[in-house]
C-alpha positions as CSV (number, residue, x, y, z in Angstrom):
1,X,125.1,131.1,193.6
2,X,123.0,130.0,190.6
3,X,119.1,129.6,190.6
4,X,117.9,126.6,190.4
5,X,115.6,126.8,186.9
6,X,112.3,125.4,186.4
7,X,111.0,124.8,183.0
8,X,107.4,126.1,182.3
9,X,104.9,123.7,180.5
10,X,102.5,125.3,177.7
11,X,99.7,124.6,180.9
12,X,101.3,127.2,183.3
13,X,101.4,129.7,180.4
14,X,98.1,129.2,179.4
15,X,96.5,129.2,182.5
16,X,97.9,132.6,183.4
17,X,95.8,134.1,180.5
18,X,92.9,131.7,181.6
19,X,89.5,133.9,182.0
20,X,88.7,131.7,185.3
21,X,90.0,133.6,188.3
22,X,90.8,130.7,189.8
23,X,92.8,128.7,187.9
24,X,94.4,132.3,186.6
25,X,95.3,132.5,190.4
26,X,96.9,128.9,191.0
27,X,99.0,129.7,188.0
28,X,100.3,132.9,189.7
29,X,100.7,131.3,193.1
30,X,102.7,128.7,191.3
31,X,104.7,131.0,189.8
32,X,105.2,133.3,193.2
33,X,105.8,130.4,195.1
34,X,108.7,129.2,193.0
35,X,110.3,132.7,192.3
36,X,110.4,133.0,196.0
37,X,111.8,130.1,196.4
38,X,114.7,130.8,194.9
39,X,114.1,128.9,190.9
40,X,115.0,130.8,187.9
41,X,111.4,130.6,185.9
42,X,112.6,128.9,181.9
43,X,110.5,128.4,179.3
44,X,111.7,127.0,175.5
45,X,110.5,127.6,171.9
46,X,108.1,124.8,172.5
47,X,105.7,126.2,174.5
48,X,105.8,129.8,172.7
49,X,104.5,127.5,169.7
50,X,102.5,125.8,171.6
51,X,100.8,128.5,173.7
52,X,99.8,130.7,170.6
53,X,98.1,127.5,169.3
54,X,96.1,127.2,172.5
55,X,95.6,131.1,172.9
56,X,94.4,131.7,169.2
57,X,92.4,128.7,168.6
58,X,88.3,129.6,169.1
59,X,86.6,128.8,172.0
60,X,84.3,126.6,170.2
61,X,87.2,124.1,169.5
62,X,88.7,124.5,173.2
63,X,91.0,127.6,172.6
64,X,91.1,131.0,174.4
65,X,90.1,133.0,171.4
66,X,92.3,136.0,172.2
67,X,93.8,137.7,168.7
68,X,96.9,137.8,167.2
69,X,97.9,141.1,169.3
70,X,96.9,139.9,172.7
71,X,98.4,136.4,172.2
72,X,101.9,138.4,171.0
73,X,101.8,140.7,173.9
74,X,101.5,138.2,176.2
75,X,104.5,135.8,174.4
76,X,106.6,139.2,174.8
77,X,105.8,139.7,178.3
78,X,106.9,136.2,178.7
79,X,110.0,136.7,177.0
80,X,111.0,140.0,178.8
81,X,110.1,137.8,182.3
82,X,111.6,134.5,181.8
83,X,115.0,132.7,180.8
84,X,114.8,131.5,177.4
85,X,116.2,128.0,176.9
86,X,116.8,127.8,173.0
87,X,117.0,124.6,171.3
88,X,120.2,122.5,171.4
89,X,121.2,119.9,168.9
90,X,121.7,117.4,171.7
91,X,118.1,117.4,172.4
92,X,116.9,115.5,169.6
93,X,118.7,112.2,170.4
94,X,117.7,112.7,174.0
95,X,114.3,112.8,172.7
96,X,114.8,109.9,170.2
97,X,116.4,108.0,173.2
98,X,113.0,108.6,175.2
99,X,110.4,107.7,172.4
100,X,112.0,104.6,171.9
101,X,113.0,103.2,175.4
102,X,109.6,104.3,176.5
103,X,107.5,103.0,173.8
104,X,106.0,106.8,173.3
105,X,103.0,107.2,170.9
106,X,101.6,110.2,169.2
107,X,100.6,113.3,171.0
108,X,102.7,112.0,174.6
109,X,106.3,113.1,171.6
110,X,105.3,116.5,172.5
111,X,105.9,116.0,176.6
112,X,108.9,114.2,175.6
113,X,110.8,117.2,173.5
114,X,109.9,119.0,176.8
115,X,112.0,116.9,178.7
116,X,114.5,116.5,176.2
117,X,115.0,119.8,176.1
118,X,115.3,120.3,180.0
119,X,117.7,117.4,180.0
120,X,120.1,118.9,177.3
121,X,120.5,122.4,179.5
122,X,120.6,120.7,183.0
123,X,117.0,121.5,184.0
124,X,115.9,118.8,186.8
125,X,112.6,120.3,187.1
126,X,109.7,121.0,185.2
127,X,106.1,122.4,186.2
128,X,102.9,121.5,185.0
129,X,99.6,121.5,185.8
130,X,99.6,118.1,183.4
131,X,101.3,116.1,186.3
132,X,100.1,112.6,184.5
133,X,101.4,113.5,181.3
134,X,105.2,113.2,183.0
135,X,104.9,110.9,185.1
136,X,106.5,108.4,183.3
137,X,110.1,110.6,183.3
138,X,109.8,110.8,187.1
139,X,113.0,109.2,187.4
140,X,114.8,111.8,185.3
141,X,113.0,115.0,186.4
142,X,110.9,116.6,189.0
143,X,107.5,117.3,188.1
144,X,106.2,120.1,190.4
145,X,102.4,121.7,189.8
């Protein structure tokens, strides 16, 4: 029997490299708590991008500040840990078909590729620890945090 797969959001990722203990912490109970449960842990070329941006951007401009090598290493850990789901052609009118119906502006395009791209390879989930930025695709995926 397949796993069900859960695609990551860039705020998991970041948070498990987060120098709070405690958010560090609810990222990794997140991510025990869904392995156990039985979910195939995805994550997509998005939030690669997306994470090093966050990761190597200074602290002074709300980033994490870690170097190139630290921010690699932890993208290859990532890699080596969880199911990579690669672009698909079919994603872009998905996402053109949700930034039109749903009137999306700026920045919010970016939450919308992420649910294009779990639509296109059958993902119903995604988890986030930016609930409120999905919340308008309830009806098409499960937003878990």
């Amino acid at each position: 029997m397949m796993s069900e797969r859960v695609l990551l959001d860039t705020s998991v990722l970041a948070r498990l490299c987060d120098p709070d203990p405690g958010l560090r912490q609810r990222a990794q109970h997140l991510l025990l708590r869904l392995s156990t449960g039985g979910c195939a842990l995805a994550i997509c070329p998005q939030v690669v991008y997306e994470f090093w941006v966050v990761a190597t951007r200074p602290t002074t401009v709300n980033g994490m500040g870690l170097d190139p090598s630290e921010a690699s290493a932890q993208i290859g850990d990532w890699l080596a840990a969880f199911q990579m789901l690669h672009d698909l052609p079919e994603a872009v009118p998905i996402w053109r078909r949700l930034v039109s119906q749903m009137a999306v502006l700026g920045k919010s395009a970016h939450d919308a590729r992420l649910v294009s791209t779990a639509i296109a390879h059958g993902v119903a989930r995604v988890s986030s620890f930016n609930r409120a930025d999905f919340e308008r695709y309830a009806d098409l995926i499960v937003i878990e945090d």
